[in-house]
N, C-alpha and C positions, 0 to 999 in steps of 0.2 A: 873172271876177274872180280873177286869181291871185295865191298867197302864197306865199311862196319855203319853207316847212316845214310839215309836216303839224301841229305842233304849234299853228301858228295858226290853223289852220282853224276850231276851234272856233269863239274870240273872234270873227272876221271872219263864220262861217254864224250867232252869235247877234244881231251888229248889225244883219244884213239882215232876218234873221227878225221883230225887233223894229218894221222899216220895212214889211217888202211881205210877211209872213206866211208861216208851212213849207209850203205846197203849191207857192208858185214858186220857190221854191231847191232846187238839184240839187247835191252834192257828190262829186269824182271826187278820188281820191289811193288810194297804192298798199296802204295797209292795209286797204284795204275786201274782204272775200269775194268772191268771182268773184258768189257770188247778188246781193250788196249792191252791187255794180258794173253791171251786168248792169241792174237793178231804175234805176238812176241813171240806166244811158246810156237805157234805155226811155223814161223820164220827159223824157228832154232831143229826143232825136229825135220824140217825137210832140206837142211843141212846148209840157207842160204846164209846162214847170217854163222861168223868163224869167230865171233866173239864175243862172250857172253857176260853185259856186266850187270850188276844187282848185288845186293846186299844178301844177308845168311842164307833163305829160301831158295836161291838161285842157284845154290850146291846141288839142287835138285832137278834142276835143266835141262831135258833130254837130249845131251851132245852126243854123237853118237861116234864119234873120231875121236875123243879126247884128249889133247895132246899136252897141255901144260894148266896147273891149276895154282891161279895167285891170290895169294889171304893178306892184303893191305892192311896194317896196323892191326895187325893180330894180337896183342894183347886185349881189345877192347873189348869187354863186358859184355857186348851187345848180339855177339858170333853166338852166345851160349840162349838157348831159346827156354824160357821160365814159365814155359806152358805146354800143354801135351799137344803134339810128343814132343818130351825133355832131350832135345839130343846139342850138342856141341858139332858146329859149321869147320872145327877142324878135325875131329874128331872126324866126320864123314868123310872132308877132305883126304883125308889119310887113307880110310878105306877105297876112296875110289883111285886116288893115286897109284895102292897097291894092286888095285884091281889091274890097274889099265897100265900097267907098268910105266908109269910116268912124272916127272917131276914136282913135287909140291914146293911153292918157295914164298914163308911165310916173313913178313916185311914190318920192321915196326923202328921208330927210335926208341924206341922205350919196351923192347920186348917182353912178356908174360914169362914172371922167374922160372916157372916150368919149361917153357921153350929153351930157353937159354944155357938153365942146365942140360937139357939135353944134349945143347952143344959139347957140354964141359965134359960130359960120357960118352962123346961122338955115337952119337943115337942117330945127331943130323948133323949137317955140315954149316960153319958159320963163314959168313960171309961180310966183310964189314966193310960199309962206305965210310970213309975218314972225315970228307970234307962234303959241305952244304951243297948244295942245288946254285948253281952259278956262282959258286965261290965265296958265298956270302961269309962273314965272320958272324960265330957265335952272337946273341942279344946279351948284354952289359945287366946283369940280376942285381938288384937289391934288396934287402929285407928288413921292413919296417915292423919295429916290433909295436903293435898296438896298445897293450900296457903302459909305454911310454906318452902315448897321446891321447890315452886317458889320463895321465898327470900331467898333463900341459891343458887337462879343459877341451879339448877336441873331440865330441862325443857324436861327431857326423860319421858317415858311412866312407868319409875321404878322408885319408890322414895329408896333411900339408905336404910330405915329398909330392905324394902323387896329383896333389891339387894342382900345387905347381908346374910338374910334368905336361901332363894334360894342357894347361892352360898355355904353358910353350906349342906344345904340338898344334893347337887349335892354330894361333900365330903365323907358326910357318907352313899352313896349309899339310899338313901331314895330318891320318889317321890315328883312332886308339879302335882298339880291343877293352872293354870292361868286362869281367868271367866272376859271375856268380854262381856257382850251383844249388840255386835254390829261387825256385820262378813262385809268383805272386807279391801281395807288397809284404804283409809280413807274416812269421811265420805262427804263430797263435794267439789266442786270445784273453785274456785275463783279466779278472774282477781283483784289484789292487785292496778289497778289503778280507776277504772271506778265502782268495790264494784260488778260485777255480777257475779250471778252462775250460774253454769251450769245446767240446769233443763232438762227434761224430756218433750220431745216433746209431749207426751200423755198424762202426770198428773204433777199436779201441786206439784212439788217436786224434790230434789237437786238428780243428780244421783250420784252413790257412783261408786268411783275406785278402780277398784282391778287391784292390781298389778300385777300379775302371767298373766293375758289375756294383759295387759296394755287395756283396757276400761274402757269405764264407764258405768254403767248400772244402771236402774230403778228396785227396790225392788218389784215394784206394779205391773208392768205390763209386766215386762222381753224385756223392749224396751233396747238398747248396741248402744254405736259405740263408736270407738277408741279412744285412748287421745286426749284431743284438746291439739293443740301448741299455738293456737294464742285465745283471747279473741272473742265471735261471736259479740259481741256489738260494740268494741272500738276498736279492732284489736290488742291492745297490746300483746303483748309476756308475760310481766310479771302473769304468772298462777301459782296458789301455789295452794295443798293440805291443808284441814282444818281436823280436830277430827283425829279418828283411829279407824281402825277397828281391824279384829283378824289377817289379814292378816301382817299389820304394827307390830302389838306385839310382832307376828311370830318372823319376818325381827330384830328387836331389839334386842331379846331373842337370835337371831342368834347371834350377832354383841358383846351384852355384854360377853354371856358363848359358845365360837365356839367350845368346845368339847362338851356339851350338845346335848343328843340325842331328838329330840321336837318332836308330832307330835299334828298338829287340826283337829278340831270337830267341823263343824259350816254347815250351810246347802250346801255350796260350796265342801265341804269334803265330803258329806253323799250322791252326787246323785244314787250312783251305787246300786246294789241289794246288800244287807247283808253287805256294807259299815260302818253301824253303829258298827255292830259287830265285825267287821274285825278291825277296829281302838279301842274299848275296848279293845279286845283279845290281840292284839299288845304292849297296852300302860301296862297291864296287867302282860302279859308272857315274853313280849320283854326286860324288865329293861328300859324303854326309860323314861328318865329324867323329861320331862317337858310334860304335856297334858294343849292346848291351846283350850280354847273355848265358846261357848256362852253357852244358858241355857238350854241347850241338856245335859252337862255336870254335872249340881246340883242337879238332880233329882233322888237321891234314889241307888245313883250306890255305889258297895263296893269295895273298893282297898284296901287292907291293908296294902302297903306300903306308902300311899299317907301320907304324916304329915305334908306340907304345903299346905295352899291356900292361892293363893294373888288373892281380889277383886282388879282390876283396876282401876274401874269408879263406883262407888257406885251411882253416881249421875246421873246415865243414867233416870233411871226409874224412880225418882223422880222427874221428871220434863216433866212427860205424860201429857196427858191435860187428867186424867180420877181421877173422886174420888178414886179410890182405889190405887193412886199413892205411897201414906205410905205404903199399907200394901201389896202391890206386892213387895216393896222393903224390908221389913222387911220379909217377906217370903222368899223371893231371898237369902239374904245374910243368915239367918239362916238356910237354905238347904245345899246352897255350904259351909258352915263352917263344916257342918255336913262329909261332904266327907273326914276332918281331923282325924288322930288319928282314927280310926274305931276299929283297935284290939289293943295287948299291949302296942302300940307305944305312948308315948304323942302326939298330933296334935296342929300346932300351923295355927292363920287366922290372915292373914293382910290385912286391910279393906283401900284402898284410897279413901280420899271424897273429896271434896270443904265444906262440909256441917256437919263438923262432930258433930255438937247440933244440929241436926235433930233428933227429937224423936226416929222415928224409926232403925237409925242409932245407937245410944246408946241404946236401948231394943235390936236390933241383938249383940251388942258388948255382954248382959248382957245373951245372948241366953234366955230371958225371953216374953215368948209370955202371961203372965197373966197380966204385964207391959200394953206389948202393948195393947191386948186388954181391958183394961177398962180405958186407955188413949181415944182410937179409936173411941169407942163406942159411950162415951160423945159426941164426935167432929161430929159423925153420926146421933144423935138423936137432936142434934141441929140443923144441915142444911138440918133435915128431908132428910135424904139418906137410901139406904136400909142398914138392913134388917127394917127400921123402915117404909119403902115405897118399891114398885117397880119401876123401870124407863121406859117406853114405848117409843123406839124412832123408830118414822114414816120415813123414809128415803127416799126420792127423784134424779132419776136420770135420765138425759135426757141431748141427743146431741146437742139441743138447750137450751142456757142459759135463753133464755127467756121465754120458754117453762116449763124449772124447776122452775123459780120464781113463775109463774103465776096459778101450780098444787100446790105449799107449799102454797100460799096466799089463793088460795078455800076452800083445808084442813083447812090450822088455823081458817081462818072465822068462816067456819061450826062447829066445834070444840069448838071454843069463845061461840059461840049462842048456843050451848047445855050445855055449863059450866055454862053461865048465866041463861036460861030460869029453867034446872033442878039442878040447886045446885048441880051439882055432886060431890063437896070436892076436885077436883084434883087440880093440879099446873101446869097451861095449859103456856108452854114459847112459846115465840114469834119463829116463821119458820127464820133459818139464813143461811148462807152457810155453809158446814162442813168443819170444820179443812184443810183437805186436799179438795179443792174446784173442782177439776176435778181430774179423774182416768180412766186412759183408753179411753182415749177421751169424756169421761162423766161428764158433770156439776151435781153437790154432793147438795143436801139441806138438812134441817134435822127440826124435828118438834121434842122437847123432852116434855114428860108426866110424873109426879111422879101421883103417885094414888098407891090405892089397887088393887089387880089386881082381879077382881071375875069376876061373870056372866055378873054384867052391864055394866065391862069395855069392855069384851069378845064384847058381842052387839055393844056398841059403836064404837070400834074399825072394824067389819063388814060392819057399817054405814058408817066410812069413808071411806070403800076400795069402797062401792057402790058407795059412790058420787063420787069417782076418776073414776070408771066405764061410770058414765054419763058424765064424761067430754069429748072434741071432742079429746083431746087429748093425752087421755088413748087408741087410735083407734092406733097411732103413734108405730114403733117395737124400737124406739130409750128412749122411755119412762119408767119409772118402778118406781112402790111405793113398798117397805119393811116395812114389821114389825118386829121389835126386842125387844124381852123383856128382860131386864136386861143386855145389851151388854155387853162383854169382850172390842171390840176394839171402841171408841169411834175417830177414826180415820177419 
């Protein structure tokens, strides 16, 4: 039984506990001690324990009976692992299913467009629950359009519907959900005379300040140092904060409701052991008013007092540089609405956009994913995207800049002259720098492939790791080619 975040683990190991009792549940996820892990995989390989829950890694669980394997909100991001080894947790799923001749049944309300169509080509068999978990009705969506309350003078992080919301819930003793995805208080740093930011000595990108440490720190590589007072460029003093993170909302949340009891959920809150569950438990048992946090917080969790959610920034994610930028935010927002109203209580969702005629946007208002997906679809099978292709991006990284150019340029070549001489049908793009162009002191290049993915690409793609093998500069420890099929982070 897998769950795409350790934080669900709890909720999911107490439901079972409560059906088949703690001596047959096994739990594997990466916060456990090496003893407490160790002790798990013991209990699973010597056949005592008949159910085994954990998040993606736990695909890997010596079950040696294997009789049914379940992928909980399988669309989410988190199944696909963005480090070696690069493999996808359904992706395994499937092969051992096949192996073991046995049922995979992959569970989402917002299922991955890939999944779905499958259904639509009976690949796999769909199965659909109509109605809520004890009968609940639908959360009541609204969508404030932000634009507007900046011409009304409203230049806070709370637009007045949701002010008000909130400040009713507080009232009648009822919970909120507040869903930011983007943790620290804001999100870069800027010299108001001279236009520079403050970046990250090791990767090319803005560092974010959190306020509680007063630093600034890099996402990517965990490089810190203190506030700047003065500009590094121009020397001015004039320094101002840009965006917000969860920390700012915090800070707000404080300022506007100072009797309100708040507490967040963002990776900065969650380092400690059983942290995640300690702040559940809390926001849960405690009566504490407001739970603030990123997208640790939409996934699958049940509160029964919660009947508001205010989305923040609806428009964080829609503005990825990744095709799946609609439908990760059209998932987003219909997960965290989902956290409304769970049992008898009506639930209400207040959505802020810049953007709110964004398709996706009005199908989350309309909680309709049949909408969105045969919107999506069309848009997909036009600019030839998966699931109509797969994507193959070749990744390059090396301490010399010149060194990464010149390993992306041998690849493309070779690559071009096999597209040409064998017709192979793919859609071979030109070698560019990636988005984020250095990380960790590493210059980033990237080669991207649409094709089928079969046996000849399989070859092909071996072909080009050999020819990077005979180059002199694959000999170098500062060098490195990736292969990624179908990435999550196009970063």
């Amino acid at each position: 039984m897998l769950v795409p975040e350790i934080s669900l683990t709890p909720q999911t190991v107490d439901r079972f506990i409560s059906r088949f009792g703690e001596d047959t549940i096994a739990i594997l996820h990466s916060k456990l001690s090496v003893g407490e892990r160790y002790d798990q995989w013991n209990k699973i390989q010597s056949g005592k324990a008949k159910v085994v829950i954990g998040a993606r890694s736990a695909i890997f669980a010596p079950v040696s009976n294997l009789g049914i394997i379940i992928i909980d909100e399988e669309h989410d991001s988190s199944y696909k692992s963005e480090t070696t080894p690069r493999y996808h947790t359904k992706e395994v799923a499937r092969y051992l299913a096949k192996l073991n001749n046995i049922p995979l049944i992959l569970g989402s309300a917002t299922p991955d467009l890939e999944s779905y169509y499958n259904t639509q080509i009976e690949k796999t068999t769909l199965l659909e629950l109509t109605k809520r978990a004890n009968k609940a009705s639908l959360p009541q969506v609204e969508i404030v359009d932000l634009r507007q309350e900046l011409e009304q003078g409203n230049k806070s992080m709370i637009s007045g519907k949701l002010h008000q919301a909130i400040k009713e819930n507080i009232e009648n003793h009822k919970q909120t959900i507040l869903f930011l995805n983007r943790r620290g208080f804001s999100t870069f740093v800027m010299c108001r005379d001279c236009g520079g930011t403050i970046k990250c000595k090791n990767c090319n990108i803005t560092l974010t300040y959190h306020a509680n440490v007063n630093k600034l720190k890099c996402h990517y590589c965990g490089y810190e140092v203190p506030m700047v007072k003065e500009c590094p460029d121009c020397h001015s003093k004039n320094i101002r904060h840009f965006g917000a993170g969860t920390q700012k909302l915090e800070e707000q949340i404080h300022i506007l409701f100072p009797n309100a009891k708040t507490i967040r959920m963002d990776v900065d809150t969650v380092t400690k052991k059983n942290s995640h569950e300690k702040i559940l438990n809390q926001f849960k048992d405690e009566n504490i008013d407001i739970l603030i946090g990123t997208q640790m917080v939409v996934k699958g969790h049940h509160f029964p007092n919660v009947t508001l959610v205010g989305v923040i920034a609806a428009d964080s994610s829609l503005n990825l540089e990744d095709f799946k930028a609609n439908e990760k935010t059209f998932q987003l927002l219909t997960q965290v609405a989902g956290r409304a109203g769970r049992e008898n209580l009506p639930g209400k969702v207040i959505i802020q956009t810049y953007n709110p005629d964004n398709f996706s946007i009005e199908c989350s208002k309309k909680q309709d994913y049949h909408l969105f997906y045969n919107t999506e679809i069309l848009i997909r099978k036009q600019l030839k995207y998966p699931p109509f292709c797969d994507i193959i991006i070749i990744g390059i990284s090396s301490e010399k800049e010149q060194d990464g150019k010149k390993i992306t340029q041998t690849l493309h070549s070779y690559l071009k002259n096999r597209v040409l001489q064998e017709n192979l049908g793919i859609i071979l793009y030109k070698g560019m720098p990636a988005p984020i162009n250095k990380i960790k002191n590493k210059y980033r290049f990237r080669i991207i492939i649409k094709c089928k993915f079969d046996d000849k690409m399989i070859d092909v793609i071996n072909n080009v790791l050999h020819q990077y093998n005979q180059m002199k500069e694959s000999k170098s420890n500062g060098n490195r080619v990736i292969i990624d099929l179908n990435p999550n982070n196009w970063a």
